[in-house]
C-alpha positions in Angstrom: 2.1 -36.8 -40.8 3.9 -39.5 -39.6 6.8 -39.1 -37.5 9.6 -40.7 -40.2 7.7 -37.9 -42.3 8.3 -34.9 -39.9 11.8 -35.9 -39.6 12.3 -36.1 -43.3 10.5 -32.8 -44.3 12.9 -31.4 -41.7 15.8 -32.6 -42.3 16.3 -33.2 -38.6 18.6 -35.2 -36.7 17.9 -34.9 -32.8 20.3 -36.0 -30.5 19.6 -37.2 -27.0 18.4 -41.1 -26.0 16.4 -43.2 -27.7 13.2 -42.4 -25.6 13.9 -38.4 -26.4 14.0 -38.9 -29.5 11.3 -40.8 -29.9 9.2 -38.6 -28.1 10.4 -35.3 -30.2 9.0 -37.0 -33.2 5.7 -37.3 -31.7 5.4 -34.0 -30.3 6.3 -32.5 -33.8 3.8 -34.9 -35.4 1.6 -32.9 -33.0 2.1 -29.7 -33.4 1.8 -30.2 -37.6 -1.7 -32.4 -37.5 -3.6 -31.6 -34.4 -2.1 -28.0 -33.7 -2.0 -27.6 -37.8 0.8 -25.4 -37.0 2.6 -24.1 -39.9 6.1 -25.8 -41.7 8.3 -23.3 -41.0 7.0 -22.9 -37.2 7.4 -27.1 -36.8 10.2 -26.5 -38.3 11.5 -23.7 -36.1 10.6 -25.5 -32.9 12.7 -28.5 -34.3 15.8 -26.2 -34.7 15.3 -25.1 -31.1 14.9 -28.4 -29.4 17.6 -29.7 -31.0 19.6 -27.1 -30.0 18.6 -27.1 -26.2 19.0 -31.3 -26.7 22.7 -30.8 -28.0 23.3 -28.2 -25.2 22.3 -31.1 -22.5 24.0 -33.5 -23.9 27.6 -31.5 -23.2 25.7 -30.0 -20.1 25.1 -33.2 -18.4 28.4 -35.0 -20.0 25.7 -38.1 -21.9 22.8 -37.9 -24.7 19.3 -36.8 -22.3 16.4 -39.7 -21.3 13.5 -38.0 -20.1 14.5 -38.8 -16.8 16.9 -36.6 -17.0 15.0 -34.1 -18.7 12.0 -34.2 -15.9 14.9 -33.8 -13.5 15.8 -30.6 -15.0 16.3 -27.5 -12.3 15.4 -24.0 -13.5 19.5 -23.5 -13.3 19.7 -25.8 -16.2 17.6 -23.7 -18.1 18.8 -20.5 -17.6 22.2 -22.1 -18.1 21.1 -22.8 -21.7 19.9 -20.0 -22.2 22.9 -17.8 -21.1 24.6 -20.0 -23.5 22.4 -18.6 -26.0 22.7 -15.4 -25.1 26.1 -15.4 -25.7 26.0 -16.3 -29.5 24.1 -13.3 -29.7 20.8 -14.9 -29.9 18.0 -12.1 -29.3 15.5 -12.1 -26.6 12.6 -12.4 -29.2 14.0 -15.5 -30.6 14.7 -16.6 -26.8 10.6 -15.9 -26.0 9.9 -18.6 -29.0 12.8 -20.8 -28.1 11.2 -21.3 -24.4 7.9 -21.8 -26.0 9.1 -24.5 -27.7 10.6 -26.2 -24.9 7.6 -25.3 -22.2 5.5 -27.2 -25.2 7.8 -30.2 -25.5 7.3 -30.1 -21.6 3.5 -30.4 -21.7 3.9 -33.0 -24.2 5.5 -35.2 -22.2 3.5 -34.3 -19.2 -0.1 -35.4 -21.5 1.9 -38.7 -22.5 2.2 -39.5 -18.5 6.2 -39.4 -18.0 5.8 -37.0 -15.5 5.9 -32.9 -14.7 8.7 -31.2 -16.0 8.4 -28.2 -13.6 11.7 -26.6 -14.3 10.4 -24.9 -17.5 7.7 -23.5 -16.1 9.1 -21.9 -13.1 11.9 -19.9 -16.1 10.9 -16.0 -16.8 10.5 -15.3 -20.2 13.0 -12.9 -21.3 12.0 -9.1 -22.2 11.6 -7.7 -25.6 12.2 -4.2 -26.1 9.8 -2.3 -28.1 11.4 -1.0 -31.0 8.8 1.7 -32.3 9.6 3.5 -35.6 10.8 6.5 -35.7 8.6 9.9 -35.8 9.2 12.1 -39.4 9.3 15.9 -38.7 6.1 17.7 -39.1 7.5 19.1 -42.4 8.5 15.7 -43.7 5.2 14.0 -42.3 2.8 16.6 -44.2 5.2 16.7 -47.4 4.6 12.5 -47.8 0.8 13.8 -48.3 1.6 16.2 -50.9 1.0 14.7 -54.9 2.9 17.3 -55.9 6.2 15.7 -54.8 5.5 12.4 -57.4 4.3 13.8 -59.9 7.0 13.4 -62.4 6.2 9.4 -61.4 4.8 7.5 -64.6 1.4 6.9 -62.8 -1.9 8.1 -63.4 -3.3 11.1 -61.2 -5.9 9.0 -59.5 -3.4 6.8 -58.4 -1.1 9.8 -57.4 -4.6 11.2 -55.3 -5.3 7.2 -53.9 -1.7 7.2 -52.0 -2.0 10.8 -50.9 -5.6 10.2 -49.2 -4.5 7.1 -47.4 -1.3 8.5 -46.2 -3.5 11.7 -45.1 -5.5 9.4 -43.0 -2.1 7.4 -41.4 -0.6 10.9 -40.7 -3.9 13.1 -40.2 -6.1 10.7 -38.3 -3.5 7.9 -37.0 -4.7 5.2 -38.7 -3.2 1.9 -38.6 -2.9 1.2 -42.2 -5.2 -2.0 -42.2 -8.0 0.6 -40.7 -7.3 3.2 -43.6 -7.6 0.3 -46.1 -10.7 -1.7 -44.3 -13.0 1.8 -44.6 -15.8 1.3 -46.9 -17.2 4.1 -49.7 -19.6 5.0 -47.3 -17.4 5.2 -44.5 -15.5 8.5 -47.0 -15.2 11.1 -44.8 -16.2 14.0 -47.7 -18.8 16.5 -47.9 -18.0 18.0 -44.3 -18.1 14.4 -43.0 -16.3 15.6 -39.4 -15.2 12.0 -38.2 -15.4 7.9 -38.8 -15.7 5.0 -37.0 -12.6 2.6 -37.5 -12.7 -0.9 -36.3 -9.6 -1.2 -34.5 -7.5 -4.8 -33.4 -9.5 -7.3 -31.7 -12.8 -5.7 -33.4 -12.8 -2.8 -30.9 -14.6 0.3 -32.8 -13.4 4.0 -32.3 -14.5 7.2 -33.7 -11.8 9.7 -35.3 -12.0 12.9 -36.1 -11.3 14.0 -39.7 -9.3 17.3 -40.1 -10.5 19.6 -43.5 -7.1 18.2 -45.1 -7.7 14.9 -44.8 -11.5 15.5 -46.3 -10.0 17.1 -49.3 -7.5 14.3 -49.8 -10.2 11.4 -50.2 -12.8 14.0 -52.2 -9.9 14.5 -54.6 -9.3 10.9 -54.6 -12.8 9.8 -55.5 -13.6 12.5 -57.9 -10.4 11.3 -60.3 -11.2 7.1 -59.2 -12.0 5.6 -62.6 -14.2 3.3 -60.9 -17.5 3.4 -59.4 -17.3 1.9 -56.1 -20.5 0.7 -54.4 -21.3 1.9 -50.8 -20.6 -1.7 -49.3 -16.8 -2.2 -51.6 -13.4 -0.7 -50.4 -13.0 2.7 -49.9 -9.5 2.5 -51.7 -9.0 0.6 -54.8 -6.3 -1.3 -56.7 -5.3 -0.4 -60.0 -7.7 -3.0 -61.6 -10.5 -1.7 -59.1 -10.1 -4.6 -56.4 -9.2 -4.2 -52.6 -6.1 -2.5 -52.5 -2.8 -3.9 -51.4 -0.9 -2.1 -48.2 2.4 -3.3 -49.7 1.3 -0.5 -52.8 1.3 1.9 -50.0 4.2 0.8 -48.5 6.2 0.9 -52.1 4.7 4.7 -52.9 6.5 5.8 -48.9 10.0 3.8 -50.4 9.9 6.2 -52.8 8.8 8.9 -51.1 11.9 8.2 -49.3 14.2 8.8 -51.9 12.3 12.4 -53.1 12.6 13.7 -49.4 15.5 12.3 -48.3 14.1 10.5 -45.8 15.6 7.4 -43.7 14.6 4.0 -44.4 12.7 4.0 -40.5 9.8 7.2 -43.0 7.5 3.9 -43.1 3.3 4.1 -43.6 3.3 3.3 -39.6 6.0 6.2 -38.9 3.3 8.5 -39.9 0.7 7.0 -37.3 3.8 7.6 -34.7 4.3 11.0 -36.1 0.7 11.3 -35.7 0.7 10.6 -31.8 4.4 12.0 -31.4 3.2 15.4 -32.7 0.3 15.6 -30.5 1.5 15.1 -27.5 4.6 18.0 -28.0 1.4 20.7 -28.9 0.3 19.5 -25.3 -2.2 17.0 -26.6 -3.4 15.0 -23.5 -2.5 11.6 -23.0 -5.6 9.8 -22.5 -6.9 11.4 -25.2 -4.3 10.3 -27.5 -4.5 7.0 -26.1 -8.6 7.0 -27.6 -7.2 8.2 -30.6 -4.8 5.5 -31.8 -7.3 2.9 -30.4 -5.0 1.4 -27.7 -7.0 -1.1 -24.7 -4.1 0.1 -22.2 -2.2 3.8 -21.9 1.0 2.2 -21.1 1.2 1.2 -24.5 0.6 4.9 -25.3 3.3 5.8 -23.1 5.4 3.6 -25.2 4.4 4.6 -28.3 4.4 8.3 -27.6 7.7 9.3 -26.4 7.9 12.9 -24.2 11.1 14.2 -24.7 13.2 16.0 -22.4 12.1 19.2 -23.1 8.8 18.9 -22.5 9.3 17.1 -19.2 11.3 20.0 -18.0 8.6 22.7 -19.0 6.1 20.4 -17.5 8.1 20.4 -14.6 9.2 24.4 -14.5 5.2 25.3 -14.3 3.9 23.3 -11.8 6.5 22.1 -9.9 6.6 24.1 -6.5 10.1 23.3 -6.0 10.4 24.8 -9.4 9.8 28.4 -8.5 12.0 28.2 -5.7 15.4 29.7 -6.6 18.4 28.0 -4.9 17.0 25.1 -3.5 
């Protein structure tokens, strides 16, 4: 890709000096042929270079050379991106915004106009976590139950495929890649006690399997119209290949509207419920954190939060402090 194509594809019309610009359209060139980055990320990282580019050019009062771009202090920087900030631009899109400047940076640094230390030495701004919501245990244990869609034009096997996946999300805390990547002989039926998922970054776990979630998957495969062989998909598609998550995702959506549930009831709520529910019945925190398959337990901490209640009966039984009246 050439850069007269880049800038064309984009639509892109940077400002800055001649030598800027000049080297924008080679770093995008970059990023699309040797990177093989995506259009809509080259495209992305355009829209934010042009936008710190058109923020310099009022900010230093003329159209930025690289000199003045390798001059850059780390003030400069955060001064853009306070500017950001204040159009309400999030932190997440802030995180890819730097990126894209921190690579333009080492562009220029590989093409021998110097180091460009400011962007470097620049935080990257926090993202807050935003995990979904747990259902009640009522809610999370009704979304299992084929009862509930049964006046639904679909077929019973269907009805049993949904319920047995969602019984693993809610009933073992599956991710819902790791419900759908089990194989036939991976079915935890015939008193089959536990599995072995394979987890992100290939890490293998083994998870129990409750009696409920058992009878889920035999139900399942007993009404499954096709005969799956031990090396296929444990969970099928309507025309027998791998199923889709978005089907499972479209049979919670309606679920949603039976129960009355809030848009946040997703297939991944129930793996929260999963964890959230444990932990209030006093489940232990490390072990929860081997459950759900997470490398670190502050990401369980996250992900599992203790409310207030529990803190304070925590607190009221083994605190010493606790038992003393008064003080």
């Amino acid at each position: 890709m050439s850069s007269s194509d880049s800038q064309n594809a984009l639509d892109l019309v940077l400002p800055g000096a001649a030598d800027t610009r000049q080297e924008a359209m080679q770093w995008l060139a970059s990023l699309a042929k040797e990177r093989r980055l995506s259009p809509k990320t080259v495209e992305a990282y355009a829209r934010d270079l042009r936008q710190f580019l058109t923020f310099l050019t009022d900010h230093l009062g003329e159209p930025p050379g690289l000199v003045a771009i390798l001059g850059l202090k780390p003030l400069d920087i955060r001064s853009f991106l306070a500017a950001r900030r204040m159009k309400a631009v999030q932190s997440r899109s802030l995180m890819r915004q730097l990126a894209a400047l921190r690579s333009f940076a080492r562009h220029l640094e590989r093409e021998g106009h110097g180091t460009a230390s400011a962007f470097a030495a620049i935080r990257t701004p926090k993202v807050d976590k935003n995990l979904p919501r747990p259902l009640s245990a009522t809610s999370a244990v009704a979304v299992t139950d084929t009862e509930l869609r049964a006046g639904e034009n679909r077929k019973a096997w269907v009805l049993a495929r949904d319920a047995a996946v969602l019984s693993l999300l809610y009933g073992a805390g599956l991710r819902i890649s790791e419900a759908l990547g089990l194989q036939r002989r991976d079915a935890p039926i015939h008193g089959t006690d536990s599995i072995t998922v394979t987890g992100k970054g290939g890490k293998m776990r083994s998870v129990p399997v409750i009696p409920a979630i058992q009878r889920a998957v035999g139900e399942y495969l007993s009404l499954c119209p096709y005969a799956v062989p031990p090396e296929g998909p444990l969970f099928v598609g309507a025309r027998g290949g791998p199923l889709s998550p978005r089907i499972i995702q479209l049979a919670v959506e309606e679920l949603r509207g039976a129960l009355g549930l809030p848009d946040s009831a997703t297939p991944h709520a129930l793996r929260h419920s999963f964890a959230t529910h444990l932990l209030a019945r006093g489940g232990d925190l490390r072990g929860i954190q081997e459950l759900l398959g997470h490398a670190s337990l502050s990401t369980t901490q996250l992900y599992t939060k203790v409310d207030a209640a529990r803190l304070m009966d925590a607190f009221d039984a083994a605190h010493p402090r606790a038992r003393v009246k008064g003080v």
